[in-house]
C-alpha positions as CSV (number, residue, x, y, z in Angstrom):
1,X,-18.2,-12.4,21.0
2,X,-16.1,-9.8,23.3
3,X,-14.1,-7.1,21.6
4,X,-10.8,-9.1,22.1
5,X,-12.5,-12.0,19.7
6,X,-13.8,-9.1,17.1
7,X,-10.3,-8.1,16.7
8,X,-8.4,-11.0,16.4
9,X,-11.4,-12.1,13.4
10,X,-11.1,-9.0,11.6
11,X,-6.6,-9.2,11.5
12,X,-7.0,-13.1,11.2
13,X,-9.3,-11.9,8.4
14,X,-7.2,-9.1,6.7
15,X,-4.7,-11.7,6.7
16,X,-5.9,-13.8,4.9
17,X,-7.8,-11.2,2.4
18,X,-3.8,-10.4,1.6
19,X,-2.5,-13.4,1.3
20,X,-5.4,-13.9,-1.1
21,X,-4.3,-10.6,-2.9
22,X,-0.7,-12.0,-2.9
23,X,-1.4,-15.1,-4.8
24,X,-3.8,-13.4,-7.2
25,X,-0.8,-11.4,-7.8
26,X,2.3,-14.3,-7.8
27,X,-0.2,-16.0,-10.1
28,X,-0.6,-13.2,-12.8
29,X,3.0,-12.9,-13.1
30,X,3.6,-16.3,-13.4
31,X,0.7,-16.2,-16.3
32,X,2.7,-13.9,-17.9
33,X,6.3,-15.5,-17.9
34,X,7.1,-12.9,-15.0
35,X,9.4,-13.6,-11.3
36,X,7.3,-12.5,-8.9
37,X,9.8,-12.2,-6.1
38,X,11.8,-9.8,-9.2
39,X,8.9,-7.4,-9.7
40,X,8.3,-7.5,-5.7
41,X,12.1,-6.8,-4.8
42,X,11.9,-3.7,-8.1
43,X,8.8,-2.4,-5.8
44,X,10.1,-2.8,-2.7
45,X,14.4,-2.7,-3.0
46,X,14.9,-2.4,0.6
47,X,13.1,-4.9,1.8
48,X,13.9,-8.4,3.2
49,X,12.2,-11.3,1.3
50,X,8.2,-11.3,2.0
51,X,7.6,-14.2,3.4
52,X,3.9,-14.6,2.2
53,X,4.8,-14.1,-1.2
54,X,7.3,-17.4,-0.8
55,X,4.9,-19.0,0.8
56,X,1.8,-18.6,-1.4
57,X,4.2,-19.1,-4.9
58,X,4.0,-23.0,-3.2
59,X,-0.1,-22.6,-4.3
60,X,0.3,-21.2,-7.8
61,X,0.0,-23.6,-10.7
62,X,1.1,-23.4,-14.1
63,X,0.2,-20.8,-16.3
64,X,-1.5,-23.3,-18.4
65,X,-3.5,-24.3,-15.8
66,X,-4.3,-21.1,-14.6
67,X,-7.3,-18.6,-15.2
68,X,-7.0,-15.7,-16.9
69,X,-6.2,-12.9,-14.0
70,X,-7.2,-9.5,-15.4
71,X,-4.7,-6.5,-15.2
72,X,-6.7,-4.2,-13.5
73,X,-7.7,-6.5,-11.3
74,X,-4.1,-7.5,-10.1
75,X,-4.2,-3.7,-9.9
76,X,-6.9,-3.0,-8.1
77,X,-6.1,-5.6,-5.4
78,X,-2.6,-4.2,-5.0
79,X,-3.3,-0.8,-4.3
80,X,-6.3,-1.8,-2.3
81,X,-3.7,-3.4,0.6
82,X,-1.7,0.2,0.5
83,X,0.7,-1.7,-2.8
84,X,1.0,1.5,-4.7
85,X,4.5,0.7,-6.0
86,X,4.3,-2.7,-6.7
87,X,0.9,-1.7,-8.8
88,X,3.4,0.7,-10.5
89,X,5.4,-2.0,-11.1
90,X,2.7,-4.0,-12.3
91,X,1.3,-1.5,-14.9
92,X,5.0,-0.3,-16.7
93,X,5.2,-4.2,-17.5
94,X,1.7,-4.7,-18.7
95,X,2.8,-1.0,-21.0
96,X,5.7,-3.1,-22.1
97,X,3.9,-6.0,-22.7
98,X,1.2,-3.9,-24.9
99,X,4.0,-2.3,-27.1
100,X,5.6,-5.8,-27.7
């Protein structure tokens, strides 16, 4: 494998390692009665629409059919990919949900 090959594997493979990270978190909202695309568009205001997250909310399933996602995990994830304000945004909503 040339070093043209080893690149295009390891951004074909970050790729998909985010959209991964993108469903895990389009499908924790959705677990908890949340619009993804809302919390994403609080995170990110000026932003135009991301089109992964519109095209992985196509693979999310109901929340009753759904796994429990762990908050810190959604978390974790986030700011892994560089998501520090959406993670933000994720953790005031799970400190509303806990005083509810």
């Amino acid at each position: 494998m040339n070093k043209e090959d080893k690149d295009r594997q390891i951004i074909e493979n970050y790729q998909e390692n985010e959209k991964m990270m993108i469903l895990v978190f389009a499908q924790w909202c959705i677990n908890h009665d949340l619009k993804p695309e809302q919390l994403y568009e609080e995170a990110y205001p000026n932003q135009i629409q991301n089109k992964i997250l519109l095209e992985v909310l196509e693979n999310t399933v109901p929340k009753n059919e759904s796994e429990k996602i762990e908050d810190q995990m959604v978390i974790q994830a986030l700011q892994l990919f560089g998501n520090d304000d959406l993670a933000f945004i994720v953790q005031k909503e799970i400190e509303k949900r806990e005083r509810e």
